[in-house]
matplotlib code that plots the C-alpha trace (Angstrom):
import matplotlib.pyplot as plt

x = [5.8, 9.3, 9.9, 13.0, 11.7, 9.9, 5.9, 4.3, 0.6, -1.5, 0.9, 3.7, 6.8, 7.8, 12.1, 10.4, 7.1, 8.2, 6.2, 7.2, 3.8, 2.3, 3.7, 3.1, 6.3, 5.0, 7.9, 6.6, 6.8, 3.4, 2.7, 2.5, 5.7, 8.2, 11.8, 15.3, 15.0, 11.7, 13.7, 16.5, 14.0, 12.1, 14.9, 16.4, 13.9, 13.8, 14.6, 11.2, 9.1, 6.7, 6.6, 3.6, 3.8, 2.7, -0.7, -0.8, -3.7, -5.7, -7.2, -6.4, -9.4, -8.2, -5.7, -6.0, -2.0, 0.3, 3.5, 2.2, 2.1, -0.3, -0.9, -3.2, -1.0, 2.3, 4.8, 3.5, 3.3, 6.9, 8.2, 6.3, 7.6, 11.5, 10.3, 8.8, 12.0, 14.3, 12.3, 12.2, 15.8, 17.3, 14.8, 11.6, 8.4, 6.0, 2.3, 1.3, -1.6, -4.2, -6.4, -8.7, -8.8, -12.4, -13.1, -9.8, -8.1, -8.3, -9.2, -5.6, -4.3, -6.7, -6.0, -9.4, -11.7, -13.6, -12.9, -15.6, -17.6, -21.1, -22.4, -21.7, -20.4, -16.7, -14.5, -14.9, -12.1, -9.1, -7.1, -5.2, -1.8, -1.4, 1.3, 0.2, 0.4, -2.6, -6.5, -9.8, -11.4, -14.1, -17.7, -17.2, -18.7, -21.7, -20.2, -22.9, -23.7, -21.8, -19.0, -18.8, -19.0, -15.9, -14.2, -14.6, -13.3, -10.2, -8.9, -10.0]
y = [16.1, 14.4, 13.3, 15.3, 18.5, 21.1, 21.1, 23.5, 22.1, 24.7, 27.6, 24.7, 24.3, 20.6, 20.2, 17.4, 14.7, 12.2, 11.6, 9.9, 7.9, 7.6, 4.6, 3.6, 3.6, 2.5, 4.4, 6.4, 6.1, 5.1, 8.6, 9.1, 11.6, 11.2, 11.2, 12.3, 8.7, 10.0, 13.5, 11.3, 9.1, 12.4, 14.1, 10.8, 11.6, 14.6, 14.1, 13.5, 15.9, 16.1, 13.6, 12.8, 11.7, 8.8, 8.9, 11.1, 10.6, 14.0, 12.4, 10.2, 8.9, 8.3, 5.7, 2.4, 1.0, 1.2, 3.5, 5.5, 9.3, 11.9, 15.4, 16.5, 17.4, 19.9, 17.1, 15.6, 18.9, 19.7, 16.6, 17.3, 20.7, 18.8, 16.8, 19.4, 22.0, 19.2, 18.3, 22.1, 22.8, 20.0, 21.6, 19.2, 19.2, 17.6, 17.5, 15.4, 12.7, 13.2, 10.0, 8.8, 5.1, 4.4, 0.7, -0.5, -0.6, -2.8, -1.6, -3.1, 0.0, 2.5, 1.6, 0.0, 2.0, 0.7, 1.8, 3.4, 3.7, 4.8, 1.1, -1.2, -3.8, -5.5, -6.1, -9.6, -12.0, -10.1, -9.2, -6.1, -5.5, -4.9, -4.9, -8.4, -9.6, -10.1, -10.1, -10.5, -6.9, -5.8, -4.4, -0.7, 1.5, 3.4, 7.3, 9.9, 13.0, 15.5, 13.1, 12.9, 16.9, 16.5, 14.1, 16.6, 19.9, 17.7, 17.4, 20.9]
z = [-8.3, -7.4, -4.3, -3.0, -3.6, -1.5, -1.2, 0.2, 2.1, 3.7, 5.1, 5.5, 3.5, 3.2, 2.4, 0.5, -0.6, 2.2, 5.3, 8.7, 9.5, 12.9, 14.3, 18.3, 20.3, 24.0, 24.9, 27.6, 31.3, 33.1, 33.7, 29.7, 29.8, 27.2, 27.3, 26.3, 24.2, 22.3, 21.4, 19.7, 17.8, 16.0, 16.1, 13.7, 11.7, 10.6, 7.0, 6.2, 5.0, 7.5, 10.7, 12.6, 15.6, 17.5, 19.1, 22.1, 24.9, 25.3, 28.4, 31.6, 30.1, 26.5, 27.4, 26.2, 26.1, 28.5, 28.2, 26.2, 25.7, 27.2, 26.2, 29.3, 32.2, 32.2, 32.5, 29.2, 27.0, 28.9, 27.2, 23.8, 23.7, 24.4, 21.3, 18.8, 19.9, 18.7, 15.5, 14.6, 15.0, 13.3, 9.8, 11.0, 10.7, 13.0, 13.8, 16.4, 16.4, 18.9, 20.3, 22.6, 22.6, 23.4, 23.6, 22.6, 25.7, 29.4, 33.0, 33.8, 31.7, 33.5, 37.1, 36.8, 35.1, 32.2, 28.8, 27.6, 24.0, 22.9, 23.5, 25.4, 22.9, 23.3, 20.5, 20.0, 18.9, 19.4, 22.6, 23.8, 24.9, 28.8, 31.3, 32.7, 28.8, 26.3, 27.8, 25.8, 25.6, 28.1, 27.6, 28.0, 29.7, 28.0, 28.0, 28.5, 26.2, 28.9, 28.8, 24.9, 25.1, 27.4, 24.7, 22.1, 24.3, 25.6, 21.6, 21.6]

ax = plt.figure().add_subplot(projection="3d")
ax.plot(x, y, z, "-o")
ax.set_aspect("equal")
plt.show()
């Protein structure tokens, strides 16, 4: 296999072996929606291969970092489909990675809702990233089976 030329994965052609990794931007606005400046970074990109995207939210409750990207309301997919028109017509390919942060994230980030996990246990000896600068991590909030049945139909 050489790296310049075409591979074909699945039903997709690749122009070539090289992939864009997901990287986090925290380029969003605090609503999660993406903008023109998000369509010029993919759009840079397009060289690669294949481009996955940053991680996208699939839930109001999935967010764990501020300014970053939702999936789960119309203005979000309106600025994804911006993205993913651009990528596609300059000979892209992307495939976007879908998250929900879980624990890792701060009640600053969730207009104060507690991040939520199967236990309530903290990550210990680290900090996350909020708009008011670094905090310790807080003990989540214990999700219940219905909710982790809604967890799994929101990536659906």
């Amino acid at each position: 296999m050489k790296l310049l030329e075409s591979q074909k994965i699945g039903n997709q052609i690749l122009k070539n072996s090289m992939a864009m990794a997901p990287m986090t931007r925290s380029r969003a606005n605090l609503n999660g929606v993406v903008s023109d400046l998000t369509v010029l970074y993919y759009t840079q990109r397009t060289s690669a291969g294949l481009i996955i995207s940053e991680a996208i939210n699939i839930s109001k409750q999935a967010v764990g970092s501020p300014l970053t990207p939702g999936i789960y309301n119309q203005d979000q997919i309106n600025g994804w489909e911006k993205v993913t028109k651009a990528v596609h017509e300059n000979g892209g390919v992307i495939y976007a990675q879908l998250w929900h942060t879980g624990r890792v994230g701060h009640s600053l980030v969730k207009n104060g809702e507690q991040p939520v996990a199967p236990s309530a246990v903290a990550i210990e000896g680290q900090q996350h990233f909020t708009m008011e600068g670094m905090k310790d991590y807080e003990i989540p909030r214990v999700l219940t089976t219905e909710e982790v049945e809604n967890i799994v139909q929101d990536y659906k």
